[in-house]
OpenMM code with the backbone's topology and positions (N, CA, C; nanometers):
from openmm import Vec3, app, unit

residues = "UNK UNK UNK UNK UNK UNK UNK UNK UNK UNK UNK UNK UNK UNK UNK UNK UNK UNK UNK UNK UNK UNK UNK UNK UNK UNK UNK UNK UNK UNK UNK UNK UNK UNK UNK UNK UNK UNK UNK UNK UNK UNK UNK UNK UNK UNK UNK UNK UNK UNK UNK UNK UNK UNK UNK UNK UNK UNK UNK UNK UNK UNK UNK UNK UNK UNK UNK UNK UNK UNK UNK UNK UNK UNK UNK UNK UNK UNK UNK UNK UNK UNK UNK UNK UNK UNK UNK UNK UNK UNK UNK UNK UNK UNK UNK UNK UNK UNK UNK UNK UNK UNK UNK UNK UNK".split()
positions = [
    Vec3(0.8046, -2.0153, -0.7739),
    Vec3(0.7635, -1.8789, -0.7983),
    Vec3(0.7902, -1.8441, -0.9454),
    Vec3(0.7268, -1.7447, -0.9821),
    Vec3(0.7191, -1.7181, -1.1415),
    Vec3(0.6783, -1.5746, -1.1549),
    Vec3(0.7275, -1.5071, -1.2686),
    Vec3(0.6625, -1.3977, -1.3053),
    Vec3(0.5896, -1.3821, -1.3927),
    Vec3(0.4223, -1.3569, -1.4172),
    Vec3(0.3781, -1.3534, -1.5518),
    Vec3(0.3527, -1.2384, -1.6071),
    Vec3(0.3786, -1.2970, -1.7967),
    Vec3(0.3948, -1.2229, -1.8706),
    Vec3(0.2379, -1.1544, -1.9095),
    Vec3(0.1783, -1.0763, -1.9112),
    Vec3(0.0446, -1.0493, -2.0012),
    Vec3(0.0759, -0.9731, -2.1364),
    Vec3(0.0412, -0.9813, -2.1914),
    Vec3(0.0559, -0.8495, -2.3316),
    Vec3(-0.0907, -0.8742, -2.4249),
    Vec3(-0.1384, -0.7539, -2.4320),
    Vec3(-0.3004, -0.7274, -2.4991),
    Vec3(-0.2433, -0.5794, -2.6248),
    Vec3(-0.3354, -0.5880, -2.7059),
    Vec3(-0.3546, -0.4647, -2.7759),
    Vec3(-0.4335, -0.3532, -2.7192),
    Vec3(-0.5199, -0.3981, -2.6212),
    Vec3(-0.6304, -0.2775, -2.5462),
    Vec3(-0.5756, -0.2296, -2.4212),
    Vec3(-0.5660, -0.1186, -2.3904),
    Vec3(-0.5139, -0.0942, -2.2064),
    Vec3(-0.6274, -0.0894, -2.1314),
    Vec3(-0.7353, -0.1238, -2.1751),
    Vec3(-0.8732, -0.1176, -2.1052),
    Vec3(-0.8841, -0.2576, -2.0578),
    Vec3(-0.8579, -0.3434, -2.1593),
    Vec3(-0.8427, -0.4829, -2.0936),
    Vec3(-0.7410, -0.5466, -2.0215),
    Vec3(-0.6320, -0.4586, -2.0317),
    Vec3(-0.5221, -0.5129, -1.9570),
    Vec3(-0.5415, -0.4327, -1.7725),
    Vec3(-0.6036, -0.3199, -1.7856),
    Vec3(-0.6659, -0.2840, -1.6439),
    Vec3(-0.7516, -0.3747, -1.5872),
    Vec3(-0.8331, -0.4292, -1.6337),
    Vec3(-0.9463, -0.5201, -1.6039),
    Vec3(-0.8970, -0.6302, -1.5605),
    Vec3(-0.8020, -0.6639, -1.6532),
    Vec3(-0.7056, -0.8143, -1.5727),
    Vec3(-0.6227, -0.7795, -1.4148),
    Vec3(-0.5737, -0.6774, -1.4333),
    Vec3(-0.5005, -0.6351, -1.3400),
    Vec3(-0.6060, -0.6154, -1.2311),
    Vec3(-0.7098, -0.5577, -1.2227),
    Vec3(-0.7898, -0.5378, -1.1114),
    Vec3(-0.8686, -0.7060, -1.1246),
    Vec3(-0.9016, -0.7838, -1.1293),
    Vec3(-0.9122, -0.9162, -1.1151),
    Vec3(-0.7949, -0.9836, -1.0844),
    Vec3(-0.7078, -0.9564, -1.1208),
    Vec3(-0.5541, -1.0528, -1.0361),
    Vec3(-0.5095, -1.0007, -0.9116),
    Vec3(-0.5466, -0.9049, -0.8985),
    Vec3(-0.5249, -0.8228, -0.7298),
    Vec3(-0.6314, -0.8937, -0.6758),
    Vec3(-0.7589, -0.8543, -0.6897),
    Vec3(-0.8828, -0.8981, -0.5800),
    Vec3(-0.8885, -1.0445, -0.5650),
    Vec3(-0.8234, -1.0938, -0.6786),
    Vec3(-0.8895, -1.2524, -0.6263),
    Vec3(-0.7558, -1.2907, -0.5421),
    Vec3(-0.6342, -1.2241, -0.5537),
    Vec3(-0.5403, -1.2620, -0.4675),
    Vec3(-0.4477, -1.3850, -0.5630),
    Vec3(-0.3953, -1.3427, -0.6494),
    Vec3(-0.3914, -1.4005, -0.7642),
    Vec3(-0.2384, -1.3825, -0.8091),
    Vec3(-0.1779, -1.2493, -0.7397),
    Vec3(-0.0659, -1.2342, -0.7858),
    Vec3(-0.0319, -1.1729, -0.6386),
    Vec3(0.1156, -1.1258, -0.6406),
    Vec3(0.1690, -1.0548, -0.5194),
    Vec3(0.2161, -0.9444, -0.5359),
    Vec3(0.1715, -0.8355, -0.4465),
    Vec3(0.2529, -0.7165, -0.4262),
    Vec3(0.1949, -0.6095, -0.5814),
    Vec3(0.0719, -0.6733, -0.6281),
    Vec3(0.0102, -0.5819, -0.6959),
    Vec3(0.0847, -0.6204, -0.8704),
    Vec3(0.0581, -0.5050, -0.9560),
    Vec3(0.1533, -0.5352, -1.0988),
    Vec3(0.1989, -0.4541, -1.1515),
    Vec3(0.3083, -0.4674, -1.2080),
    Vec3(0.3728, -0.3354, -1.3054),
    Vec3(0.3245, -0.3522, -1.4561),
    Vec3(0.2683, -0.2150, -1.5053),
    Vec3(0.2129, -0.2297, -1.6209),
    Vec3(0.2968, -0.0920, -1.7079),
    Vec3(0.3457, -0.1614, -1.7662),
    Vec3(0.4096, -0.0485, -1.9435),
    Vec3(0.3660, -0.0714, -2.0767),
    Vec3(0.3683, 0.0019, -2.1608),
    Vec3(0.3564, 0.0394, -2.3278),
    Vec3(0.4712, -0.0007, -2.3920),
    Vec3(0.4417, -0.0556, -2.4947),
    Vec3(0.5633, -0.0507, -2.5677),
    Vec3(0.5049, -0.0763, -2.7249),
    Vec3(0.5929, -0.0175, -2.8582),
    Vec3(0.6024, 0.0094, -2.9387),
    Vec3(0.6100, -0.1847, -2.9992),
    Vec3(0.5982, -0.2265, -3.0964),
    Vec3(0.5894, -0.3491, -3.1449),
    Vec3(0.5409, -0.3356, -3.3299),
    Vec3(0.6387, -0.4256, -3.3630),
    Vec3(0.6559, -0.3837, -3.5191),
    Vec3(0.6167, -0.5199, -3.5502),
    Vec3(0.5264, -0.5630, -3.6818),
    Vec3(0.4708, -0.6586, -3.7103),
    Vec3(0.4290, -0.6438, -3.8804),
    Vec3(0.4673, -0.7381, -3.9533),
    Vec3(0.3789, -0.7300, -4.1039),
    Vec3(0.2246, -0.7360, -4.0974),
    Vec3(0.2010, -0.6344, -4.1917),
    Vec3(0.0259, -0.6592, -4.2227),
    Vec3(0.0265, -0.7677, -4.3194),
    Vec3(-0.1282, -0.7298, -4.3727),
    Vec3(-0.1742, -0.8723, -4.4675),
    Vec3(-0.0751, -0.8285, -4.6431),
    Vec3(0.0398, -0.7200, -4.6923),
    Vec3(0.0833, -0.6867, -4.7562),
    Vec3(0.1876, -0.6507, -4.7581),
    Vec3(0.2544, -0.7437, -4.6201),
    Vec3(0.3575, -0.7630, -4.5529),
    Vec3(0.4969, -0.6657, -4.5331),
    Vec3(0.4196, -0.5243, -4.5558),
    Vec3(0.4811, -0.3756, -4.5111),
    Vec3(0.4609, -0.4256, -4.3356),
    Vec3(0.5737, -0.3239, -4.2985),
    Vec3(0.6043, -0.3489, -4.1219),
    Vec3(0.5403, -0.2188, -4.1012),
    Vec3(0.4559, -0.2504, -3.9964),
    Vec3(0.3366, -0.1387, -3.9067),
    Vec3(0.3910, -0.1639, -3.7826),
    Vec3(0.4249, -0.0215, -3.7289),
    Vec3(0.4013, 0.0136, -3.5765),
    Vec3(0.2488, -0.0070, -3.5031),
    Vec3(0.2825, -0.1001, -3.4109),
    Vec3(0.1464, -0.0845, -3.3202),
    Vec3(0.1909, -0.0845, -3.2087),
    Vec3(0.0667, -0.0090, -3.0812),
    Vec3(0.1314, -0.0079, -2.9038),
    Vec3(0.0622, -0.1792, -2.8377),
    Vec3(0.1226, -0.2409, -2.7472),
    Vec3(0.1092, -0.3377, -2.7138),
    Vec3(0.1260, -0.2900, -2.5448),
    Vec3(0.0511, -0.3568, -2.4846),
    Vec3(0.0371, -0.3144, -2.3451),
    Vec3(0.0828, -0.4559, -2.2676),
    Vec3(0.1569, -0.4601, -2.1780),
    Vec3(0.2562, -0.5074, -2.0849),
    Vec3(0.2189, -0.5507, -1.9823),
    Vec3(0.1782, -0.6437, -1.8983),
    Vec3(0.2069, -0.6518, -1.7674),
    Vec3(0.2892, -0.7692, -1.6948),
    Vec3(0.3167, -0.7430, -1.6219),
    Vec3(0.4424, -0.8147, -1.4936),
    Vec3(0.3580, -0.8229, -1.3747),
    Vec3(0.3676, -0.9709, -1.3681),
    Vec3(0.3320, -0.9607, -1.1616),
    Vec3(0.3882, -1.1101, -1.1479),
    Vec3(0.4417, -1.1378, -0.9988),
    Vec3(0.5052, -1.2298, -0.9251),
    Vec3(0.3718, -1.3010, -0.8662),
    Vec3(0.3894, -1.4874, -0.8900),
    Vec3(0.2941, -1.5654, -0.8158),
    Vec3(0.3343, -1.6706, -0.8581),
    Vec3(0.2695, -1.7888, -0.7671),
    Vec3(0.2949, -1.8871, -0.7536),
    Vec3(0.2604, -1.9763, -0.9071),
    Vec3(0.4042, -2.0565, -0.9114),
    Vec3(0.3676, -2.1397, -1.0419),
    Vec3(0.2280, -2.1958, -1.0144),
    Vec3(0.1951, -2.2478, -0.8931),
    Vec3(0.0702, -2.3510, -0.9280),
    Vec3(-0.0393, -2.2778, -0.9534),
    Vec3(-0.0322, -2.1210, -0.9688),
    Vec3(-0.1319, -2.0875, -1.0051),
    Vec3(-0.1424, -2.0119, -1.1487),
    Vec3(-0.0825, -2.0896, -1.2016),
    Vec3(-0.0825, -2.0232, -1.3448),
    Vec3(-0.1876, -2.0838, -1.4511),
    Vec3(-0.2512, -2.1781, -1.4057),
    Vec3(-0.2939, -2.2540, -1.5054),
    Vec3(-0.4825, -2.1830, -1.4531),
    Vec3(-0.4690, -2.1566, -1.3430),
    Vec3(-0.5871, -2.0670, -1.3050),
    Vec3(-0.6379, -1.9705, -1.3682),
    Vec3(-0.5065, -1.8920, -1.3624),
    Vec3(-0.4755, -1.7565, -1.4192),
    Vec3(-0.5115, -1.7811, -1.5302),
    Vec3(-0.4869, -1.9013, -1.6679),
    Vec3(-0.5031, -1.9027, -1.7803),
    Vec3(-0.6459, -1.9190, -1.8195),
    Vec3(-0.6950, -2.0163, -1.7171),
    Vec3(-0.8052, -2.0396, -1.7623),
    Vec3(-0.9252, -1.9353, -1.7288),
    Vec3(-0.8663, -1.8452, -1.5975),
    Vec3(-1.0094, -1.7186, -1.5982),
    Vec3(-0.9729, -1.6381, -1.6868),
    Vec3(-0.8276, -1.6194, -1.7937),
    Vec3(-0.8304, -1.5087, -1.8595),
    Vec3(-0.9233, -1.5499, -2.0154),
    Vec3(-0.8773, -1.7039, -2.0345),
    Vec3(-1.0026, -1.7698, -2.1504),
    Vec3(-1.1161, -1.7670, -2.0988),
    Vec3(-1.1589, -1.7612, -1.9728),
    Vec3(-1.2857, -1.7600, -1.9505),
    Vec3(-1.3690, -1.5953, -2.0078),
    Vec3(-1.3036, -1.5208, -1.9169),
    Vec3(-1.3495, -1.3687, -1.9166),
    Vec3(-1.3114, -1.2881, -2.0348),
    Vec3(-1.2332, -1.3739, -2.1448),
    Vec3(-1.1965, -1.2757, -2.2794),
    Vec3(-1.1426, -1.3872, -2.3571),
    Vec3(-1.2733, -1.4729, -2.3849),
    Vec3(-1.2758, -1.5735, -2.4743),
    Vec3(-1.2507, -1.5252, -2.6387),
    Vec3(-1.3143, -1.4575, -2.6238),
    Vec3(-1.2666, -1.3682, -2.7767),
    Vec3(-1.1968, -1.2997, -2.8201),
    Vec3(-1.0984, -1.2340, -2.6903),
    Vec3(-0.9403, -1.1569, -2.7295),
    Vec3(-0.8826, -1.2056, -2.6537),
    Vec3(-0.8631, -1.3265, -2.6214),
    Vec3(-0.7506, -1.3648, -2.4685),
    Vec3(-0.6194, -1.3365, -2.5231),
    Vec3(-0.5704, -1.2215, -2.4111),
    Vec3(-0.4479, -1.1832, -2.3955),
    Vec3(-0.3114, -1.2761, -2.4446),
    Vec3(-0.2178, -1.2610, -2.4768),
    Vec3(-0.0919, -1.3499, -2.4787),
    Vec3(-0.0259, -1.3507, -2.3157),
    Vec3(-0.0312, -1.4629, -2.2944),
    Vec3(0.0123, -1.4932, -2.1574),
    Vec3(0.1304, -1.6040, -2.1424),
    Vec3(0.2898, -1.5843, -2.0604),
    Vec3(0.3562, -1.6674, -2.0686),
    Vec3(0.3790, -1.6616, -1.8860),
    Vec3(0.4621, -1.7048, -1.8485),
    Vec3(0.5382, -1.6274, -1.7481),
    Vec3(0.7358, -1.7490, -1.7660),
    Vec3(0.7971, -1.6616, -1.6521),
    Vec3(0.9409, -1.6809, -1.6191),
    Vec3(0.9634, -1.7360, -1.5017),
    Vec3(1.0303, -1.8549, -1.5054),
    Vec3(1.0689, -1.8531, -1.3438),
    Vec3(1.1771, -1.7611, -1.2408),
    Vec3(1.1540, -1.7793, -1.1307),
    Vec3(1.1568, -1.6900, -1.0680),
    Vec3(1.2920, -1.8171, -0.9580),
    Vec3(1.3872, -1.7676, -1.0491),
    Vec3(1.4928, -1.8524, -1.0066),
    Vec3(1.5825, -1.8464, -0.8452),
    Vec3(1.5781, -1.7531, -0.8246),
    Vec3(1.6283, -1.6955, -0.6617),
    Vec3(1.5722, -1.5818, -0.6205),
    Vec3(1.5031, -1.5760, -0.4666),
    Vec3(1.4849, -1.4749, -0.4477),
    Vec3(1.4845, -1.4952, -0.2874),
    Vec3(1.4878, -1.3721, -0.2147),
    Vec3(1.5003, -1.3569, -0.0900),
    Vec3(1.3814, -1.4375, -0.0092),
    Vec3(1.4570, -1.4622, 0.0774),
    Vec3(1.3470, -1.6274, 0.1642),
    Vec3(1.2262, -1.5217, 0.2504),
    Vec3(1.2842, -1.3999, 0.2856),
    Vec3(1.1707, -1.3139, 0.3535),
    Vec3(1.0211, -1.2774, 0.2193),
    Vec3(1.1077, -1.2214, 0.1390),
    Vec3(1.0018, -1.1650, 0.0188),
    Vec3(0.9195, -1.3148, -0.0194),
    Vec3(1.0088, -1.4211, -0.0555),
    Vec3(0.9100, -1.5019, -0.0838),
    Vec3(0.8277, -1.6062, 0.0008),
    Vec3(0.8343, -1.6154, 0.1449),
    Vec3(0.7123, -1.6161, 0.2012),
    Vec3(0.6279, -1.5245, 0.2226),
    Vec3(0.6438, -1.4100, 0.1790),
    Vec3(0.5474, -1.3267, 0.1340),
    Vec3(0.4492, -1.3595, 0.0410),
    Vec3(0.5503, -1.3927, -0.0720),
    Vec3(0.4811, -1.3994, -0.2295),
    Vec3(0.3898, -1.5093, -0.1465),
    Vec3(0.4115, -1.6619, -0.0870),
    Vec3(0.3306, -1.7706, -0.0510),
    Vec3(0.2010, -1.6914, 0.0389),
    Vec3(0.2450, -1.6543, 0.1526),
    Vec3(0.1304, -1.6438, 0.2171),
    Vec3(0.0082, -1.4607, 0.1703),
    Vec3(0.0380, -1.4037, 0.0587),
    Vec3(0.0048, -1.3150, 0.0260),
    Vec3(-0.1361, -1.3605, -0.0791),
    Vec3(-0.0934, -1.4878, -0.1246),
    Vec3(-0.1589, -1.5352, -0.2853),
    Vec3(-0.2632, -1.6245, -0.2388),
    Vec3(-0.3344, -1.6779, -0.3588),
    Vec3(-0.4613, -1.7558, -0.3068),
    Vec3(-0.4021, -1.8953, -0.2672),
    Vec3(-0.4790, -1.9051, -0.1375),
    Vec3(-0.4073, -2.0622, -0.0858),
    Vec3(-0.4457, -2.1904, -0.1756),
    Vec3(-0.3590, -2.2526, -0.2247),
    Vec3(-0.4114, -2.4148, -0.2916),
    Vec3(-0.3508, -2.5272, -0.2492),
] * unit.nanometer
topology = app.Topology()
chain = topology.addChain("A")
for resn in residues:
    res = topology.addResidue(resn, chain)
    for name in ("N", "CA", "C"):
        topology.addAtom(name, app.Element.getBySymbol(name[0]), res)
């Protein structure tokens, strides 16, 4: 089990992912999505505030490489930054959930 990371500059595209990782059954128990503030040099290497948009959702490692490749598929030209975490202990009820909730492989 794993949690992945998403982070985009657009919240329009980070909705769009999120409603494609629910329907295809892709993640579990839906996703938590936040804003956050992110400081970075421009091309004149002054530090600019920009908002960076967030998401979290729980699923199966073997499906991460899925996940990567419909997000290069469907936003070949801004694909999101995508990592995820493992998901080191968790309750044996919740996570046959997470298994039988997600797309079967």
């Amino acid at each position: 089990m794993i949690v992945i990371h998403i982070i985009t500059k657009r919240e329009e595209q980070l909705n769009q992912i999120a409603e494609w990782l629910i329907k295809e059954k892709l993640v579990h128990g839906g996703v938590d999505i936040d804003y956050q503030d992110t400081f970075v040099l421009n091309e004149k290497e002054e530090l600019v505030r920009t908002t960076t948009y967030k998401m979290q959702a729980r699923t199966k490692g073997l499906l991460f490489n899925l996940i990567e490749s419909g997000l290069r598929s469907n936003f070949h030209e801004d694909t999101p930054y995508l990592y995820s975490t493992p998901i080191v202990n968790m309750d044996r009820i919740q996570s046959k959930e997470l298994v039988e909730s997600t797309l079967k492989i």
